[in-house]
C-alpha positions in Angstrom: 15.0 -19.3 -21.1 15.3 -21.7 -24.1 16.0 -25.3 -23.6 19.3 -25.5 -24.0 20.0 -23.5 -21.3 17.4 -23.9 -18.4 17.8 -26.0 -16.1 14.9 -28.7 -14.4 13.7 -28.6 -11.4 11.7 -31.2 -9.2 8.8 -30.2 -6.6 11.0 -32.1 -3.9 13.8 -30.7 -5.4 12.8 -27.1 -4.7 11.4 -28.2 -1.0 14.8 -30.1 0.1 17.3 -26.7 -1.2 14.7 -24.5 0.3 14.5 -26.2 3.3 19.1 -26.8 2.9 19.0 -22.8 3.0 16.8 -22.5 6.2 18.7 -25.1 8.2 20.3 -23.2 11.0 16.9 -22.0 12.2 16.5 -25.3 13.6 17.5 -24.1 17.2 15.3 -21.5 17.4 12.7 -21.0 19.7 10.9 -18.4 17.5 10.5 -20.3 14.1 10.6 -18.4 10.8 7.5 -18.3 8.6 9.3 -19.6 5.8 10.2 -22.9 7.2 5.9 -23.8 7.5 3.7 -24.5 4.5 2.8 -21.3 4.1 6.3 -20.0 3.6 7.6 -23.3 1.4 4.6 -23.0 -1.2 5.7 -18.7 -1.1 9.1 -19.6 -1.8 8.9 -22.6 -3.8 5.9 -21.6 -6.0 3.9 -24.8 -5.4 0.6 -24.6 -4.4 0.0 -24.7 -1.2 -2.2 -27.5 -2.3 0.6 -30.1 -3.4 2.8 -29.1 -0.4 1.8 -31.3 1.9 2.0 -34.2 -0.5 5.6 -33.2 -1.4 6.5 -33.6 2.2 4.6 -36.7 3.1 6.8 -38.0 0.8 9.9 -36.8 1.8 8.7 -38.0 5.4 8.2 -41.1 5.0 11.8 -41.1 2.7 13.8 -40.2 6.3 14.8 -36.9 4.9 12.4 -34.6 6.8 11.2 -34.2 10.4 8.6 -31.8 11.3 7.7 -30.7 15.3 4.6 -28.1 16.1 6.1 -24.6 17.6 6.2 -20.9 17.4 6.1 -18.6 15.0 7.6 -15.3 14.5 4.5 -12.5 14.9 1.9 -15.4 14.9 -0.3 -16.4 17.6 -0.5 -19.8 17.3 2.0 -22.4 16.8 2.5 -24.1 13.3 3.9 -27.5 12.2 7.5 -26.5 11.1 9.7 -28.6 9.0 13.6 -29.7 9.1 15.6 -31.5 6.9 17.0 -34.9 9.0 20.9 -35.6 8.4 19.6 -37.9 5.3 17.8 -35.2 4.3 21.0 -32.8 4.5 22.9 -35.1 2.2 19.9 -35.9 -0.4 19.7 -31.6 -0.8 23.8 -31.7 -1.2 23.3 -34.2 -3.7 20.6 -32.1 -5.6 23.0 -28.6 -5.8 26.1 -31.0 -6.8 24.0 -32.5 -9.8 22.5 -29.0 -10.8 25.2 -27.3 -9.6 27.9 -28.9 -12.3 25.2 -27.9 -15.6 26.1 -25.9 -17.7 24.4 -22.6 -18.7 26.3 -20.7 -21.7 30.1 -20.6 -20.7 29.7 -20.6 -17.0 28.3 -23.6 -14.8 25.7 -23.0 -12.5 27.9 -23.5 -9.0 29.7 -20.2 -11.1 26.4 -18.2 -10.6 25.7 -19.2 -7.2 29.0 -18.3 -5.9 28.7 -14.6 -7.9 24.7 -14.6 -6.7 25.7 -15.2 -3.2 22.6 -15.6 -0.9 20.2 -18.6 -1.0 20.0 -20.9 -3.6 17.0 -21.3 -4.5 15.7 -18.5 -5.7 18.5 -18.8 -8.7 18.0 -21.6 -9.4 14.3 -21.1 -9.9 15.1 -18.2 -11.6 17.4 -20.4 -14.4 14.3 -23.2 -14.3 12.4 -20.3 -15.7 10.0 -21.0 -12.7 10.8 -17.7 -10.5 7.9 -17.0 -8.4 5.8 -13.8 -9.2 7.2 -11.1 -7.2 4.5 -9.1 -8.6 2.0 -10.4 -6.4 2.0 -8.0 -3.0 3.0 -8.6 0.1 0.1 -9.6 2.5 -0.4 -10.3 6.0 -2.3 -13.1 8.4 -3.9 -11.4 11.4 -5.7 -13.3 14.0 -6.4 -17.1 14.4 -6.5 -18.6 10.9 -7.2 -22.2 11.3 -5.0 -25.1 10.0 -5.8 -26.2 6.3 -3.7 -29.0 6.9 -5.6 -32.1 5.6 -7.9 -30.1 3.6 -9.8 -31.7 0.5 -12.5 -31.3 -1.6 -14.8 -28.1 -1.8 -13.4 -26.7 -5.4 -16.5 -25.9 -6.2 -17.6 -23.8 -2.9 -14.0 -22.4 -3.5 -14.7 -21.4 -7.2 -17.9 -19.8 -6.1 -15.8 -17.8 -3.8 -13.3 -16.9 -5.9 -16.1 -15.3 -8.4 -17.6 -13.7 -5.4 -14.1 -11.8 -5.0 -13.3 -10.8 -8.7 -17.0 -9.6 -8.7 -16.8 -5.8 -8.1 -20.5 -5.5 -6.9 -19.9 -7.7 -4.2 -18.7 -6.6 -0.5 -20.0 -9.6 1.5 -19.3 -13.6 1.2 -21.1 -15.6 3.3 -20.7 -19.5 3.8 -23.5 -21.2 5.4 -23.1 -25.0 7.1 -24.3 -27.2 9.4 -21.8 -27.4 12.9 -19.0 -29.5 12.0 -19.0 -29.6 8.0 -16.4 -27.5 8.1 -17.5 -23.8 7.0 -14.5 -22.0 9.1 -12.1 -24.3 7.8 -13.1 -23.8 4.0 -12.8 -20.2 4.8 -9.2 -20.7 5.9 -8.6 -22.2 2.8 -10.2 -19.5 0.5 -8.4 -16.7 2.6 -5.0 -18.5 2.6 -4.7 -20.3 -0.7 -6.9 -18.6 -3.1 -7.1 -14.6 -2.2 -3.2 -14.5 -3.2 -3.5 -10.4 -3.0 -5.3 -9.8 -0.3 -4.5 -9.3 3.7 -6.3 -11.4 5.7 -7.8 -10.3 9.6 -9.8 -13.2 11.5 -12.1 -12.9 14.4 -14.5 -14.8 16.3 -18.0 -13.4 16.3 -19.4 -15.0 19.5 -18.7 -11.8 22.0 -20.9 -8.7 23.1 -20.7 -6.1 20.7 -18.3 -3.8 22.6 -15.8 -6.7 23.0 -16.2 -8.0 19.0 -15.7 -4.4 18.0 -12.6 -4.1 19.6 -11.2 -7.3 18.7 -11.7 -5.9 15.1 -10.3 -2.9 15.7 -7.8 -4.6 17.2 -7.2 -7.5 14.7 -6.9 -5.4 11.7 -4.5 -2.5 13.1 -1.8 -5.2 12.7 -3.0 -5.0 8.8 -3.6 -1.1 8.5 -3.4 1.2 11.1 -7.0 2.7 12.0 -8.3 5.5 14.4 -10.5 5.4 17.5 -13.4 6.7 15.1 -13.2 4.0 13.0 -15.3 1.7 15.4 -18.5 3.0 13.9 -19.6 0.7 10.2 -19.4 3.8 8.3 -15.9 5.1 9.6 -14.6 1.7 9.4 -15.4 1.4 6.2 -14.3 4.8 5.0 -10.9 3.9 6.8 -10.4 1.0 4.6 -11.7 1.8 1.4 -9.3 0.7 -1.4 -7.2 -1.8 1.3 -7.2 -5.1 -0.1 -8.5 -6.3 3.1 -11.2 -9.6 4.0 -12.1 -9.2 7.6 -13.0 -12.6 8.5 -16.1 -13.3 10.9 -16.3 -16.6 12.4 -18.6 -18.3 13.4 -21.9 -16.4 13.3 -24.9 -17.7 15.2 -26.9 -16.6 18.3 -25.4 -12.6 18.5 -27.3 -10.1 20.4 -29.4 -7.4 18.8 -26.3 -4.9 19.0 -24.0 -7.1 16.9 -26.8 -7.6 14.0 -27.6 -3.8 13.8 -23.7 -3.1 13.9 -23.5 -5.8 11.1 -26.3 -4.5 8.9 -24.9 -0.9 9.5 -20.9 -2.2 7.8 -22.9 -3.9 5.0 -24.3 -0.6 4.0 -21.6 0.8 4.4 -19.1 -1.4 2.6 -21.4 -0.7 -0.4 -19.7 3.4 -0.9 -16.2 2.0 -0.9 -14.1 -0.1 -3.1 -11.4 -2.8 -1.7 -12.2 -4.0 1.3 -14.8 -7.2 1.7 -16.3 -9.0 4.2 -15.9 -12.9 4.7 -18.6 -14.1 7.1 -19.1 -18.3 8.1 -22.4 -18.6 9.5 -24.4 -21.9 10.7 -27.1 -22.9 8.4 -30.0 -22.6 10.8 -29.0 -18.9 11.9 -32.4 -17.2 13.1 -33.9 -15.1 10.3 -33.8 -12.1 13.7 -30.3 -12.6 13.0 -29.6 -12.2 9.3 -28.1 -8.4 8.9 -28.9 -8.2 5.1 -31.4 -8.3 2.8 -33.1 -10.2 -0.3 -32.1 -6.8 -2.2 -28.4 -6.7 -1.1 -28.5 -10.7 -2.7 -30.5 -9.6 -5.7 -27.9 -6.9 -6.5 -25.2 -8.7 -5.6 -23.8 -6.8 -2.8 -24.2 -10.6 -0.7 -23.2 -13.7 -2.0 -23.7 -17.1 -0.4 -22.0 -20.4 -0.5 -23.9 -23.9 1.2 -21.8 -26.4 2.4 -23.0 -29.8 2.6 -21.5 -32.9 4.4 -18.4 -34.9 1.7 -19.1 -37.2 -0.6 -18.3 -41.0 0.2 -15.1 -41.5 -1.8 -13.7 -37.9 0.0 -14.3 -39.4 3.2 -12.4 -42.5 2.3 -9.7 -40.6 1.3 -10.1 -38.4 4.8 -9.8 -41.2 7.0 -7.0 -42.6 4.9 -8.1 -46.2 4.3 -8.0 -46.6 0.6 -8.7 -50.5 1.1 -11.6 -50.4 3.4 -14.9 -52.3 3.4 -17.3 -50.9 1.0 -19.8 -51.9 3.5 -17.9 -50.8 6.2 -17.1 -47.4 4.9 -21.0 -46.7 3.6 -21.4 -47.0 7.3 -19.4 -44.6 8.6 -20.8 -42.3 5.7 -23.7 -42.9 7.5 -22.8 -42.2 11.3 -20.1 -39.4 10.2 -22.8 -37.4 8.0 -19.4 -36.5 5.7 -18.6 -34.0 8.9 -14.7 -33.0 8.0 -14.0 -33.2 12.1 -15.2 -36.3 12.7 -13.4 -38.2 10.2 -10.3 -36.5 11.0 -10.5 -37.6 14.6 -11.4 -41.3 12.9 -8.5 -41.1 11.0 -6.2 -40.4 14.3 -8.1 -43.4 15.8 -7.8 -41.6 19.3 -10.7 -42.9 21.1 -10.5 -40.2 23.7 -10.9 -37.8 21.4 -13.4 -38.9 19.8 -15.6 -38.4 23.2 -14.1 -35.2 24.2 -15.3 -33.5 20.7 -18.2 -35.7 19.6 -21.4 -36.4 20.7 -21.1 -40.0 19.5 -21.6 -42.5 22.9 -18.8 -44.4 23.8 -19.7 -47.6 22.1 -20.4 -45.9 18.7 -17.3 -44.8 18.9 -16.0 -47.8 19.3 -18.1 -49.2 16.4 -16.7 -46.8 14.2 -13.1 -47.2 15.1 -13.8 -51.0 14.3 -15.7 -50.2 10.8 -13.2 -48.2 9.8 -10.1 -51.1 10.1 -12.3 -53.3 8.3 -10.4 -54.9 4.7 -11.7 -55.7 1.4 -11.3 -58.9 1.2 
């Protein structure tokens, strides 16, 4: 499309006539997918990265209101969003201005009245900005945690990344302390950066009968698989060439039956193509519980990411006071160890909280609270 006859379009642009087309979803009780984060960056082509920023913005303009609900074949609920009546007429205003440009001899109101359907996708389509339909269509199974908030780790995440695109590897392991935030950097990879692959999430602290099934269970809403498959190597025969990360959260104290299970589907990962592995494990996992060895690291079956605590400047910018005491902040560096968690909570400034999911005593607490409202002066 050659300038003369594309047309431009803004990030909040796309958001409010995406968000326009959706409207009449906002008395639902079972919200679409489309109308979350997830489903703007898909059908806007932003990152999912910058999305959150976008609507900040349009937040704290009046012209969006978001509220925490259901959504269509997901388990958990998801911050949805709605355009506000101000929102509404800032989106009309948006299709009247591109609406009336010209493209050849016809305007672009001509094309979306032939196109019929939503707007947006036309209009991205004319901006030369469509968004790549060659990618497959993937699914979310099981409890992904929220990325909402997320910053930092681009390094753990590029280390991940060349983990994936490596075809010797079958198993990613991230390793951290309780609290720095290894599940939630997981989430990120899975959602944000594996763009091709399906996704199926389950929690690791169970018995190995109850874990096995919950696989079983998690990933037949990905790809169908038979009773059989619950043994590593006709799991792994039954996935081989699926672009599928099975997700295993939270590794720590397992019992001897989980391990030699785990050791068993690391073996047997290593005779079939497509399908990985995605384990997040605490850093001070007992050596009886590692299922693989220096040689499966060595010959880069196994890679591993450490995750350390953030830096001081990301955990001014987590809790959200960009014009607090230097002092004050090195403080809560300090007390917080850079733990993701706690600063959120920080940021929030709920007191209660704070006790209910730290082990901080009631008057650090309140220390903290008061370091962190402390100005430059």
């Amino acid at each position: 499309m050659t300038s003369e006859t594309a047309i431009s379009l803004t990030a909040t642009d796309r958001v409010l006539v995406h968000l326009r087309d959706h409207r009449h979803h906002a008395e639902d009780q079972d919200f679409p997918l489309a109308i979350t984060q997830k489903g703007i960056s898909d059908a806007t082509g932003l990152q999912l990265t910058h999305v959150p920023r976008t609507l900040k913005a349009l937040e704290e303009r009046g012209l969006l209101s978001s509220v925490k609900g259901h959504v269509a074949k997901e388990k958990r609920r998801y911050k949805v969003y709605f355009l506000t009546e101000n929102g509404m007429e800032e989106a009309k205003a948006v299709l009247r201005y591109l609406g009336g440009q010209m493209i050849g001899d016809f305007t672009v109101n001509d094309m979306l009245a032939a196109r019929k359907g939503p707007a947006l996708p036309l209009l991205m389509e004319l901006a030369g900005e469509s968004v790549d339909k060659a990618l497959p269509e993937r699914m979310m199974a099981g409890p992904v945690p929220d990325i909402e908030g997320f910053i930092n780790r681009e390094h753990e995440l590029g280390e991940l990344n060349g983990m994936l695109e490596d075809p010797k590897n079958r198993l990613m392991v991230i390793y951290g302390s309780q609290g720095y935030g290894a599940s939630a950097l997981a989430a990120k990879f899975c959602v944000d950066s594996a763009k091709k692959w399906s996704v199926a999430w389950v929690s690791v602290q169970r018995e190995l009968l109850e874990l096995t099934g919950t696989i079983m269970e998690t990933i037949s809403g990905i790809a169908p698989l038979d009773r059989e498959a619950i043994a590593p190597k006709k799991l792994a025969q039954q996935l081989d060439g699926k672009n599928i990360i099975l997700v295993l959260d939270c590794y720590y104290e397992v019992s001897e039956e989980v391990v030699e299970f785990l050791s068993g589907l690391v073996a047997a990962l290593k005779a079939v193509n497509g399908f990985r592995l995605l384990v997040t494990a605490r850093e001070n996992t007992p050596s009886y519980n590692r299922f693989y060895t220096i040689i499966d690291q060595h010959d880069g079956t196994v890679g591993e990411v450490h995750i350390r605590g953030l830096d001081i400047e990301h955990c001014k910018m987590l809790l959200g006071t960009p014009d607090i005491d230097p002092d004050s902040l090195k403080r809560l560096f300090l007390f917080t160890r850079g733990k993701p968690p706690t600063l959120k909570l920080l940021a929030k400034g709920d007191e209660k909280e704070l006790r209910q999911h730290t082990s901080f005593s009631p008057e650090e607490i309140k220390l903290m609270l008061f370091l962190k409202g402390q100005k430059t002066a």
